[in-house]
ZAKOL-797023 format. One record per atom (N, C-alpha, C, O): atom name; residue in one letter; x, y, z. Coordinates in Angstrom, 1 decimal. Example, Ala and Ser with C-alpha at 12.3 -4.5 7.8 and 13.67 -1.06 7.14 Angstrom:
BEGIN
N, a, 13.2, -5.7, 7.8
CA, a, 12.3, -4.5, 7.8
C, a, 13.2, -3.3, 7.8
O, a, 14.2, -3.3, 8.5
N, s, 12.8, -2.2, 7.1
CA, s, 13.7, -1.1, 7.1
C, s, 12.9, 0.0, 7.9
O, s, 13.4, 1.1, 8.0
//
This chain:
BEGIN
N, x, 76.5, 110.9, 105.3
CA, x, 77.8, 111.3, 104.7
C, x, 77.8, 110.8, 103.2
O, x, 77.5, 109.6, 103.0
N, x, 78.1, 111.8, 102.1
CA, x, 78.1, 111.6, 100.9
C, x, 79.3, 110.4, 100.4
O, x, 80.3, 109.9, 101.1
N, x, 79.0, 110.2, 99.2
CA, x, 80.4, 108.9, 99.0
C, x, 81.1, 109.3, 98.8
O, x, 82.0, 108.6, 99.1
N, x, 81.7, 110.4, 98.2
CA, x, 82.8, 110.9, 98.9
C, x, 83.5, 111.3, 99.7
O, x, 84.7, 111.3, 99.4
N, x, 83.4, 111.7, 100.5
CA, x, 84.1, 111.9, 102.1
C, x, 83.6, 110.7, 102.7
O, x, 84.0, 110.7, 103.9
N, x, 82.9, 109.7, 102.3
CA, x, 83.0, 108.0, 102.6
C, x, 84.2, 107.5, 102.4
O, x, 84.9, 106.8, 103.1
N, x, 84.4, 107.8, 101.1
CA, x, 85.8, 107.3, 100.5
C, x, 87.3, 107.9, 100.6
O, x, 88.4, 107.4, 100.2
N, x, 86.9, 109.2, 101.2
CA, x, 88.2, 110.1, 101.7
C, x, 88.7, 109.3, 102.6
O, x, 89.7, 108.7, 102.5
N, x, 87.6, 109.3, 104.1
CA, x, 87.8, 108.9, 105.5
C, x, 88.7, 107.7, 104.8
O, x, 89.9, 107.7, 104.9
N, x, 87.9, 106.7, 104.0
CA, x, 88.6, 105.5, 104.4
C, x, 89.2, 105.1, 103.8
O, x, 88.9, 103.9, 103.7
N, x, 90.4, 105.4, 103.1
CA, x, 91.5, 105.9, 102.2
C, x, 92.0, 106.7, 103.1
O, x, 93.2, 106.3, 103.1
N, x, 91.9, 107.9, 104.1
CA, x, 93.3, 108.5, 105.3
C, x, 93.1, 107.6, 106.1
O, x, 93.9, 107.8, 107.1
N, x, 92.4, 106.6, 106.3
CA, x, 92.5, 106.2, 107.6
C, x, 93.1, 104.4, 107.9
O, x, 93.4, 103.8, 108.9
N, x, 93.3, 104.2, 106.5
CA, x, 93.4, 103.2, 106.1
C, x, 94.8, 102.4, 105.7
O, x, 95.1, 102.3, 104.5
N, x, 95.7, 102.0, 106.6
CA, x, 97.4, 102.0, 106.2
C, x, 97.2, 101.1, 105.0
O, x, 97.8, 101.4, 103.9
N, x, 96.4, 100.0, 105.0
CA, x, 96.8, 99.4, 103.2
C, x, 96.7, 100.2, 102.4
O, x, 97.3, 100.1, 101.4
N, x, 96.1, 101.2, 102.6
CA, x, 95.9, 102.2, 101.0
C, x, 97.4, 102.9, 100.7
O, x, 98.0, 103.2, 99.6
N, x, 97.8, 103.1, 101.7
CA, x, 99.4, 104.0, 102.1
C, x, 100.4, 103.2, 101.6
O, x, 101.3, 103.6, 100.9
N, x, 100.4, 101.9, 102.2
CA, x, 101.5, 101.0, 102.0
C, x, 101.3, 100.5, 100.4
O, x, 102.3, 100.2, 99.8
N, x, 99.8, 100.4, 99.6
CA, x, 99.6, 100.2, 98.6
C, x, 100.5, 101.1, 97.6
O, x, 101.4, 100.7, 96.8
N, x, 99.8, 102.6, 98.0
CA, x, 100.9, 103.9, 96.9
C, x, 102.0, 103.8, 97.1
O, x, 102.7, 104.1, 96.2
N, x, 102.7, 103.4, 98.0
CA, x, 104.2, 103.0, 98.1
C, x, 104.7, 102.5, 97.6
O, x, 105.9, 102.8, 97.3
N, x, 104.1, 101.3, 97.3
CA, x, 104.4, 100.3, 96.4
C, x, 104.2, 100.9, 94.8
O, x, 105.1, 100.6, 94.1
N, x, 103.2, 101.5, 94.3
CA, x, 103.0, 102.2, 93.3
C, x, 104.5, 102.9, 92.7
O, x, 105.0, 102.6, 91.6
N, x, 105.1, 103.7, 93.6
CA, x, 106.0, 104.8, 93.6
C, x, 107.3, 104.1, 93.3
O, x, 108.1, 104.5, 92.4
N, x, 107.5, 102.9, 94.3
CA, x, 108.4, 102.3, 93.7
C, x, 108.7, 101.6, 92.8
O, x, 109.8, 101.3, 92.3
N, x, 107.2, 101.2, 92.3
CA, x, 107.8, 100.4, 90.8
C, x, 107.7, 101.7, 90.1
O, x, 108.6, 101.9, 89.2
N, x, 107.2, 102.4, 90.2
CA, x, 107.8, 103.4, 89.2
C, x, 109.2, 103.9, 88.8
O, x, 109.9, 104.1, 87.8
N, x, 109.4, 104.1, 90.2
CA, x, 110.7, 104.2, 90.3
C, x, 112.0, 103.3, 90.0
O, x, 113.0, 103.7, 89.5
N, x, 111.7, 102.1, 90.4
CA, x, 112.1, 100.7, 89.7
C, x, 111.9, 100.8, 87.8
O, x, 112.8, 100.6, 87.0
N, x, 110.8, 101.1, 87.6
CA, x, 111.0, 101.4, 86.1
C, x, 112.1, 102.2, 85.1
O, x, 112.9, 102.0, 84.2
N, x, 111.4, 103.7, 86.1
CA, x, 112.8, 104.1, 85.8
C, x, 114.1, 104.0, 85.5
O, x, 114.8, 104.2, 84.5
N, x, 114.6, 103.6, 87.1
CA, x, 116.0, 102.7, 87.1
C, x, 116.2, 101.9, 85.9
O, x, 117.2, 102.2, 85.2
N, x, 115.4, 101.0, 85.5
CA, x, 115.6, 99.9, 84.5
C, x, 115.6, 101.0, 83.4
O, x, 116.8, 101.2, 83.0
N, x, 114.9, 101.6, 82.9
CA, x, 115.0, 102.1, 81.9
C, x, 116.6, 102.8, 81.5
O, x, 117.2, 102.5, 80.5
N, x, 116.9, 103.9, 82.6
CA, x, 118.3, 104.7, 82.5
C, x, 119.3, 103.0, 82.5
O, x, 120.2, 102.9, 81.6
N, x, 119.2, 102.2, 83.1
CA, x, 120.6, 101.3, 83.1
C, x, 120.4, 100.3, 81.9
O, x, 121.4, 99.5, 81.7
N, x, 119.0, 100.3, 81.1
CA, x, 119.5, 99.4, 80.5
C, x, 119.3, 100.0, 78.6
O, x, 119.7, 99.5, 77.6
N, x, 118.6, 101.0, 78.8
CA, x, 118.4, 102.2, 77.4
C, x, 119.3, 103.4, 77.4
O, x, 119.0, 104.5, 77.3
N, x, 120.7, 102.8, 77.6
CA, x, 121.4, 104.4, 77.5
C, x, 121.9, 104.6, 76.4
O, x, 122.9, 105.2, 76.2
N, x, 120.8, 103.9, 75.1
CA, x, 121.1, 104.7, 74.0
C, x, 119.9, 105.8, 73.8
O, x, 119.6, 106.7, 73.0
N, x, 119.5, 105.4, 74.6
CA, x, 117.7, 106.3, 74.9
C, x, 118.3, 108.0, 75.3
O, x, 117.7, 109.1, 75.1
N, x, 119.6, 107.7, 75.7
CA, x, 120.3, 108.6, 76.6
C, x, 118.9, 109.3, 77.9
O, x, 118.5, 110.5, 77.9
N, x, 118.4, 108.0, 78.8
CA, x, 117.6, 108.8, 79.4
C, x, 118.0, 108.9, 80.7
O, x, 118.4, 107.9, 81.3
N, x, 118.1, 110.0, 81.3
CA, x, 118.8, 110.5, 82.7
C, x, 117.7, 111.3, 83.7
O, x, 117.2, 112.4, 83.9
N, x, 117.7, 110.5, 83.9
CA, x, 116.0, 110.9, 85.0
C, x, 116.6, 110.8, 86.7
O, x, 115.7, 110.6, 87.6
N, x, 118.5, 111.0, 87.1
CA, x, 118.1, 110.5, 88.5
C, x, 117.3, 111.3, 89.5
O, x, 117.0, 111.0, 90.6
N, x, 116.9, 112.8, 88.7
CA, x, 116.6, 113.5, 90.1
C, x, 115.4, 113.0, 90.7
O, x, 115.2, 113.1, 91.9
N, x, 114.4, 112.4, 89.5
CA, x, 112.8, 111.9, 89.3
C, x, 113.3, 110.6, 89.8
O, x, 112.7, 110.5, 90.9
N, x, 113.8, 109.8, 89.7
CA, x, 114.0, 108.1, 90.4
C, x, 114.2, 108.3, 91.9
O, x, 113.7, 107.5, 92.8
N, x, 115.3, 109.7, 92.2
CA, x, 115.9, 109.7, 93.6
C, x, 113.8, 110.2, 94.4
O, x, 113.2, 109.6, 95.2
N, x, 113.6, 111.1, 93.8
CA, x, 112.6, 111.4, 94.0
C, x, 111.3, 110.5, 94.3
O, x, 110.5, 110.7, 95.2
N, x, 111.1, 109.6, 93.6
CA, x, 109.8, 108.8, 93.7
C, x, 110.3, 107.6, 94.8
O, x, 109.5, 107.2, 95.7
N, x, 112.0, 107.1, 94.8
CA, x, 112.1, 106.8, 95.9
C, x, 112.0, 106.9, 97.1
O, x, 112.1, 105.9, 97.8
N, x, 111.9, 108.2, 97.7
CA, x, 112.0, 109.1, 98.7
C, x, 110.6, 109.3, 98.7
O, x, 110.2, 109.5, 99.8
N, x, 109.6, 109.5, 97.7
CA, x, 108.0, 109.9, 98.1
C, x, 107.6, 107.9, 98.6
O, x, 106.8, 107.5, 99.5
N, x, 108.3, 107.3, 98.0
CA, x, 107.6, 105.7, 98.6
C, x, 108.2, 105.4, 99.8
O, x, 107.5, 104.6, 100.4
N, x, 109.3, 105.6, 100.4
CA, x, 109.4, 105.9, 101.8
C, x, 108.7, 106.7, 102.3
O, x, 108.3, 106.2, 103.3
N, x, 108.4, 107.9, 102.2
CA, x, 107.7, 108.6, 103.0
C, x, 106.2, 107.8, 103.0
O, x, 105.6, 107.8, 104.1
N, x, 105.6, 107.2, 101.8
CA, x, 104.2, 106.8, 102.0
C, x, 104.3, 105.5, 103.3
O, x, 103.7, 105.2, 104.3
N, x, 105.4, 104.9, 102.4
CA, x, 105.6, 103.6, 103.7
C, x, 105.9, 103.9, 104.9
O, x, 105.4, 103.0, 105.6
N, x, 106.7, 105.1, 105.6
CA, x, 106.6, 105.5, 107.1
C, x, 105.3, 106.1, 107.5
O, x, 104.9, 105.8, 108.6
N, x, 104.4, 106.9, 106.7
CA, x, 103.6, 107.1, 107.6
C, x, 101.8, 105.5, 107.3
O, x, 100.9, 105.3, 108.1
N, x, 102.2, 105.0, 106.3
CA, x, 101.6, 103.5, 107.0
C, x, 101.6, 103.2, 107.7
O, x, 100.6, 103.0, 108.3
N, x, 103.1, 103.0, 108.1
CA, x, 102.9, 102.7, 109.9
C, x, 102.2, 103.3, 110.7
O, x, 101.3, 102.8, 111.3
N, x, 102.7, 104.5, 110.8
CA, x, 101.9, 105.7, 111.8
C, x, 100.3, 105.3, 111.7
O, x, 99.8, 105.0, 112.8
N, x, 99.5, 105.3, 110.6
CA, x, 98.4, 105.2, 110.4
C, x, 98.1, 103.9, 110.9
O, x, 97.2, 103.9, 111.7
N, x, 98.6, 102.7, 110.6
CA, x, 98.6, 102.0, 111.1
C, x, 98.4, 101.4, 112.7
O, x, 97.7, 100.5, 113.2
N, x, 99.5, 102.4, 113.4
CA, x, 99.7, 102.4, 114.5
C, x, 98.5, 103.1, 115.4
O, x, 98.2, 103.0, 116.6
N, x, 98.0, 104.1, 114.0
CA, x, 97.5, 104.9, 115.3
C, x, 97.8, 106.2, 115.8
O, x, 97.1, 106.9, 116.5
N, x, 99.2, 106.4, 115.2
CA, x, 100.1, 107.6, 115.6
C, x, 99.9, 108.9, 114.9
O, x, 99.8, 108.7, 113.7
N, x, 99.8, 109.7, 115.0
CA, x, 99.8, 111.3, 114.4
C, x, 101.2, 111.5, 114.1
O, x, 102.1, 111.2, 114.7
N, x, 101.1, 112.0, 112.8
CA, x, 102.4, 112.3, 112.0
C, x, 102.4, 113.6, 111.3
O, x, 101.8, 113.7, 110.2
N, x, 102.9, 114.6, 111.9
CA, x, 102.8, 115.9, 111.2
C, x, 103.2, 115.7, 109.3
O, x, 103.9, 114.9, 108.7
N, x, 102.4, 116.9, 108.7
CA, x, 102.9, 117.0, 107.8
C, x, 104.3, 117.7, 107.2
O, x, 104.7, 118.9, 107.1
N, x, 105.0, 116.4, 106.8
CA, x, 106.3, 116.4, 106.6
C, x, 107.0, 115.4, 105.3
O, x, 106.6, 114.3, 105.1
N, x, 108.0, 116.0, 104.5
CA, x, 108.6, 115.1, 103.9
C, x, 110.2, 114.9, 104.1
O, x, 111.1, 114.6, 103.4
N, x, 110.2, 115.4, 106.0
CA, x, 111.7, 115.0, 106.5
C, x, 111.6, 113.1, 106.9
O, x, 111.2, 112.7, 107.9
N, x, 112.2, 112.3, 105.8
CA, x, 112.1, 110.7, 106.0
C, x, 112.6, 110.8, 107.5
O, x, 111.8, 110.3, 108.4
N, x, 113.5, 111.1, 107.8
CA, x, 114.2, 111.3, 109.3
C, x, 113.3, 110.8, 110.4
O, x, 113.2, 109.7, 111.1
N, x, 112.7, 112.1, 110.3
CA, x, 111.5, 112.3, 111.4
C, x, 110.5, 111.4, 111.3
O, x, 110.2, 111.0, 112.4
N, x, 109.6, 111.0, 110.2
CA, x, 108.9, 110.2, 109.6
C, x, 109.2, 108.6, 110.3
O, x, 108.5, 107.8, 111.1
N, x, 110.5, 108.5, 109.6
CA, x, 110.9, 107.0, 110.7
C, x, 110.8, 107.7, 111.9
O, x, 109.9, 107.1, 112.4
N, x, 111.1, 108.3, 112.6
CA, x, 110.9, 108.2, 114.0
C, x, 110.1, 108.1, 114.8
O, x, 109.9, 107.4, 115.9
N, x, 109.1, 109.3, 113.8
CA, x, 107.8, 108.7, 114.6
C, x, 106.9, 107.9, 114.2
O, x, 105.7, 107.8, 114.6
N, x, 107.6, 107.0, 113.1
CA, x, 106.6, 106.1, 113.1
C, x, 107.1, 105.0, 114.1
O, x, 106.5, 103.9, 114.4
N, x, 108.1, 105.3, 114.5
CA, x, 108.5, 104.2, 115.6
C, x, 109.5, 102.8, 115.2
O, x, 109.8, 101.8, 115.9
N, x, 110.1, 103.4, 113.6
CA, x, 111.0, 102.5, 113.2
C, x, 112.2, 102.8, 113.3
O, x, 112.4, 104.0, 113.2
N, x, 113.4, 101.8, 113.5
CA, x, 115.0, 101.9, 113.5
C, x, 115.6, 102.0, 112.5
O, x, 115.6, 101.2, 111.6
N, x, 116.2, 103.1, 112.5
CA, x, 116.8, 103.4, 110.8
C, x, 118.7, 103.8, 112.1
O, x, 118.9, 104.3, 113.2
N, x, 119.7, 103.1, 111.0
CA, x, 120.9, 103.5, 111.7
C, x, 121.1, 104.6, 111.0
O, x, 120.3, 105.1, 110.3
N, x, 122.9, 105.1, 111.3
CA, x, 123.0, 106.2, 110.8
C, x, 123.5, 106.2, 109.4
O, x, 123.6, 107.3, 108.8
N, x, 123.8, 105.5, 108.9
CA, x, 124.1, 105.3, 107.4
C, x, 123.0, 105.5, 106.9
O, x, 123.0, 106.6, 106.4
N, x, 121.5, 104.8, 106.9
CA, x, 120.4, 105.1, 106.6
C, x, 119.6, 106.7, 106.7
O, x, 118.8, 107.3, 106.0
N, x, 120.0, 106.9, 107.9
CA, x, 119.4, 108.3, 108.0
C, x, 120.3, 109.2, 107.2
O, x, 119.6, 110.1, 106.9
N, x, 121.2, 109.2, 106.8
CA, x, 122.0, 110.1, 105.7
C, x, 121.2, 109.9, 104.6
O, x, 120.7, 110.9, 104.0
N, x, 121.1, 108.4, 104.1
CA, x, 120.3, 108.8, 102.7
C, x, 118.9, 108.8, 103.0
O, x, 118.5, 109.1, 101.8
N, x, 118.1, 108.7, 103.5
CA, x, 117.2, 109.3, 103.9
C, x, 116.7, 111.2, 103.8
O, x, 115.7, 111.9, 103.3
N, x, 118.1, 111.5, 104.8
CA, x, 117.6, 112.9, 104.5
C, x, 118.2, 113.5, 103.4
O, x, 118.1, 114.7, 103.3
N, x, 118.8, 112.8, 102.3
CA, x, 119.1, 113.3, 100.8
C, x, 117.8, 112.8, 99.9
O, x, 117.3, 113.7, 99.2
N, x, 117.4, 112.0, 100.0
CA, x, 115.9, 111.4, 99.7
C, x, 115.1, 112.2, 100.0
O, x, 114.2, 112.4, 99.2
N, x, 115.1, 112.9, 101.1
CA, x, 114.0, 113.8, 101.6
C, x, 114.6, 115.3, 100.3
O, x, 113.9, 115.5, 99.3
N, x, 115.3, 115.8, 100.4
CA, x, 115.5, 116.7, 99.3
C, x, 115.2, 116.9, 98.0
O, x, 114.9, 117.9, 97.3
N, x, 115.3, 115.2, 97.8
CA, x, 114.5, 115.1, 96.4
C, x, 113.6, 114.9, 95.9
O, x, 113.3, 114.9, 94.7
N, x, 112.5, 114.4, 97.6
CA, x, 110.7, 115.2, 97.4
C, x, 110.9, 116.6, 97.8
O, x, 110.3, 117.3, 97.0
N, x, 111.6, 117.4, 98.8
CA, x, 111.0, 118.8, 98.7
C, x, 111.1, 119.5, 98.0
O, x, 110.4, 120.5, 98.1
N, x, 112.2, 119.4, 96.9
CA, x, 112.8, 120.4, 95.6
C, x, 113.7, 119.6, 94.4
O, x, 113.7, 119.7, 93.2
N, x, 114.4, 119.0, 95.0
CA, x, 115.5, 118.2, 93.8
C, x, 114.9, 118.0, 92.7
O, x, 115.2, 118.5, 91.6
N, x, 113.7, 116.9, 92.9
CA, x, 113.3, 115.9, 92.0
C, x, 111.9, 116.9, 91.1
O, x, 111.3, 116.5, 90.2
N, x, 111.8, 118.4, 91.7
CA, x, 111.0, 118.9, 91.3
C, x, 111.3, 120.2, 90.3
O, x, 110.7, 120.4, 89.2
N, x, 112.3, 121.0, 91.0
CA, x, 113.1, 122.6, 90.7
C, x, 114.2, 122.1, 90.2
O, x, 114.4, 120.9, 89.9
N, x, 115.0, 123.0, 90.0
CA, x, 115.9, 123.6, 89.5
C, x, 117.0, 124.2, 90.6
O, x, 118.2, 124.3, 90.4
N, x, 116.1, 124.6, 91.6
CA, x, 117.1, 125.2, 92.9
C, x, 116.0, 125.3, 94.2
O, x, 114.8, 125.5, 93.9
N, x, 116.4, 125.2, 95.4
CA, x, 115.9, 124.9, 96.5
C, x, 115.3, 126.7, 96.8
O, x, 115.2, 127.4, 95.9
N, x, 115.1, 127.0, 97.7
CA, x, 114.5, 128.7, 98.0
C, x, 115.5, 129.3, 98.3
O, x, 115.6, 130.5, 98.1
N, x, 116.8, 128.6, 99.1
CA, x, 117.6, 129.5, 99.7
C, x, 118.8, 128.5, 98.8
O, x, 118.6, 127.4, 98.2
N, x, 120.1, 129.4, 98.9
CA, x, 121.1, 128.9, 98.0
C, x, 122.0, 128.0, 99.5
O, x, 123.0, 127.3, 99.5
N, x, 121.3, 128.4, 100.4
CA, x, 122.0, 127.5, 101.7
C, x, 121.3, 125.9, 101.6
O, x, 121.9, 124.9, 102.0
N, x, 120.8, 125.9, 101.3
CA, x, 119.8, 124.9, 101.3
C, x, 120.9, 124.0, 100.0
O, x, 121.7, 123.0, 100.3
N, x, 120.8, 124.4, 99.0
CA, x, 121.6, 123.5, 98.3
C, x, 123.0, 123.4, 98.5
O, x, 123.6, 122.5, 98.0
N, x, 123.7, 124.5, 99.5
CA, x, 124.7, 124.1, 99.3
C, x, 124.6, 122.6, 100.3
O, x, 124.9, 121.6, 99.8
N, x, 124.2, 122.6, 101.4
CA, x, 124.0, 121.5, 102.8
C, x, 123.2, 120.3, 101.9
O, x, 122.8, 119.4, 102.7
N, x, 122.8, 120.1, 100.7
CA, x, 121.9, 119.2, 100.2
C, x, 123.4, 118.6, 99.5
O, x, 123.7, 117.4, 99.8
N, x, 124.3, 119.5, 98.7
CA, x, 125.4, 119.0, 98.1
C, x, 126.5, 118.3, 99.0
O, x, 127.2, 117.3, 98.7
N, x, 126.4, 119.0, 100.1
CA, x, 127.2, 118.9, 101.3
C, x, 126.8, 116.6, 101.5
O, x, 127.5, 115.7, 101.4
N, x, 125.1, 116.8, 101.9
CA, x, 124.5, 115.7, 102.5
C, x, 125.2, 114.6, 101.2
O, x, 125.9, 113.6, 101.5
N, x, 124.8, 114.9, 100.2
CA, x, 125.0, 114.0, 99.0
C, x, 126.1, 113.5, 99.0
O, x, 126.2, 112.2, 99.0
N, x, 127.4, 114.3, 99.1
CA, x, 128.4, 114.3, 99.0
C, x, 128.9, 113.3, 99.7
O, x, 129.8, 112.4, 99.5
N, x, 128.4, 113.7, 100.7
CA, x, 128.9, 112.5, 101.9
C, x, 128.6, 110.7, 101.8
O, x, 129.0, 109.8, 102.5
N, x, 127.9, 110.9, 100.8
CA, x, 127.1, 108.9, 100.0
C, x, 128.0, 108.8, 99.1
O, x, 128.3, 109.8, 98.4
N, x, 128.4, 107.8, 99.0
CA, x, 128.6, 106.7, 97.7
C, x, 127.4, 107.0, 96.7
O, x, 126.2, 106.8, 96.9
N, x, 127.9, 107.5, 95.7
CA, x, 126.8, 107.5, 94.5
C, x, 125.7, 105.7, 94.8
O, x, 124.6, 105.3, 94.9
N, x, 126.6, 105.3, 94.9
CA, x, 125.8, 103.7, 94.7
C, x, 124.7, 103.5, 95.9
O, x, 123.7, 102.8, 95.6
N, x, 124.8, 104.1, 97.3
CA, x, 123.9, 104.1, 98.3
C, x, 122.9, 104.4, 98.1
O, x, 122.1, 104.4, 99.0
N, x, 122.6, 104.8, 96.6
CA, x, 121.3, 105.6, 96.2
C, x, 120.8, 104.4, 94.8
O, x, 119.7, 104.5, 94.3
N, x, 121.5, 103.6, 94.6
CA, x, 121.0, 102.9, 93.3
C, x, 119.8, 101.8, 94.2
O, x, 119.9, 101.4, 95.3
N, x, 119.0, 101.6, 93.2
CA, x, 117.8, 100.8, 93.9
C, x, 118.4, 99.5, 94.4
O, x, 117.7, 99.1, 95.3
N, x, 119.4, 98.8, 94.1
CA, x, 120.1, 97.5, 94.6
C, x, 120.1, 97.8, 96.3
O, x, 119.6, 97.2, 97.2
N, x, 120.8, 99.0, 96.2
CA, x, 121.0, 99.5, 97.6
C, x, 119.9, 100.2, 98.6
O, x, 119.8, 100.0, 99.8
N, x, 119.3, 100.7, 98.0
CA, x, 117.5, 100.8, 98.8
C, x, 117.1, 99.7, 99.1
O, x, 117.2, 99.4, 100.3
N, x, 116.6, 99.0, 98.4
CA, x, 115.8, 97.6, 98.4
C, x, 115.3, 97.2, 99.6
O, x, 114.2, 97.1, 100.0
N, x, 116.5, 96.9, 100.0
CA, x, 116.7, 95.9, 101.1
C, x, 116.0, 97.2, 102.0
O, x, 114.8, 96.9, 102.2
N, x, 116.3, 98.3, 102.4
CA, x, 115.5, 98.8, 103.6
C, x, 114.2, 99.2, 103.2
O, x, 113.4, 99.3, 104.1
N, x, 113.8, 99.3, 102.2
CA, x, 112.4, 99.3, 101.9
C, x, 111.6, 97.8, 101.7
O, x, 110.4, 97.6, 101.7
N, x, 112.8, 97.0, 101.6
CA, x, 111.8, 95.9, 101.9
C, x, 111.3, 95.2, 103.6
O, x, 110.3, 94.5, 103.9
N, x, 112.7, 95.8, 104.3
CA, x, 112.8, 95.6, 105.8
C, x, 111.3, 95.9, 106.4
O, x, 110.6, 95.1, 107.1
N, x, 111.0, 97.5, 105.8
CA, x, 110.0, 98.5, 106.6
C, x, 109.0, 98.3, 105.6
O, x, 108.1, 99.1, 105.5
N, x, 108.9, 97.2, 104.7
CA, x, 107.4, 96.9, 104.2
C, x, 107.2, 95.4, 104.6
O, x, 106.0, 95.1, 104.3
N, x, 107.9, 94.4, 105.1
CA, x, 107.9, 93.1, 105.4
C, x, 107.4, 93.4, 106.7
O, x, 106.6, 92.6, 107.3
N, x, 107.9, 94.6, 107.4
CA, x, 107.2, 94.9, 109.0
C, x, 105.9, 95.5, 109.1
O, x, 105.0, 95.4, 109.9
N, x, 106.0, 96.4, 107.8
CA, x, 104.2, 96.8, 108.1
C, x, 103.5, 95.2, 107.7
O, x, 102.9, 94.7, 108.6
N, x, 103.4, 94.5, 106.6
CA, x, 102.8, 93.1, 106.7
C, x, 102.8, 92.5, 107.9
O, x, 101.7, 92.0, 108.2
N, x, 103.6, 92.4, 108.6
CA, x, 104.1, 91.8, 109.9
C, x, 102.7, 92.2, 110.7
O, x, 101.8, 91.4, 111.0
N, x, 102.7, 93.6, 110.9
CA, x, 102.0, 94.1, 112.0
C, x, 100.7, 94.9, 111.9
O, x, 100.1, 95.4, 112.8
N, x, 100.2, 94.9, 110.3
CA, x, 99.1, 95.5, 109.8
C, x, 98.3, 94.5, 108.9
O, x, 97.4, 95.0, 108.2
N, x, 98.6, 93.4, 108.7
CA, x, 97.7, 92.5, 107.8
C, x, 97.3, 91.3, 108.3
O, x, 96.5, 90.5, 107.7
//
């Protein structure tokens, strides 16, 4: 086997590498944040890209687990589902912004508009239903540190 598909295998197969980019995604995204709240002479307004990169570092950190575990995890960027099968407890407050999170990897944080105009209205609908603040990183934190304190727990 050439060195690269040496280094594929063991990079997909490998939850530190997963749990690592997660970690990546979020300091970016943490950057961000810092930037919009503390340069708003910058006037920089980036939340669809912050909502976004938080929502891709949950998804890398759920399927850590999975990989971790051992588990098959279809290709998906529903967080929902993602926690589920990776086999972690998310309540229902969490699964709300989760599946608004997931919107803003499949299109938000990327487009302009979703494929179907149903889609956004049910995305506005989901949004609507959060406290703007349930989305600021103060308020992530803590569950992204929950479900990275457990993959350490059980993968290192």
């Amino acid at each position: 086997m050439d060195l690269y598909n040496k280094q594929f295998e063991q990079r997909q197969e490998t939850p530190g590498y997963w749990h690592s980019k997660s970690h990546d995604l979020l300091v970016s995204a943490r950057t961000l944040w810092k930037a919009m709240q503390n340069e708003s002479e910058l006037e920089i307004n980036c939340w669809a890209t912050y909502k976004m990169l938080m929502g891709m570092s949950f998804e890398l950190l759920f399927k850590a687990h999975c990989i971790g575990s051992g588990t098959e995890f279809k290709t998906t960027h529903d967080l929902v589902a993602l926690a589920r099968t990776s086999g972690l407890s998310t309540s229902k407050d969490e699964n709300k912004i989760l599946k608004v999170l997931s919107e803003y990897i499949i299109w938000d944080g990327r487009y302009p508009t979703p494929k179907k105009p149903e889609h956004l209205k049910e995305h506005w609908k989901n949004q609507a239903s959060l406290l703007d603040e349930k989305l600021d990183l103060e308020e992530l934190m803590p569950l992204w540190r929950r479900i990275s304190d457990l993959f350490m727990e059980l993968y290192n």
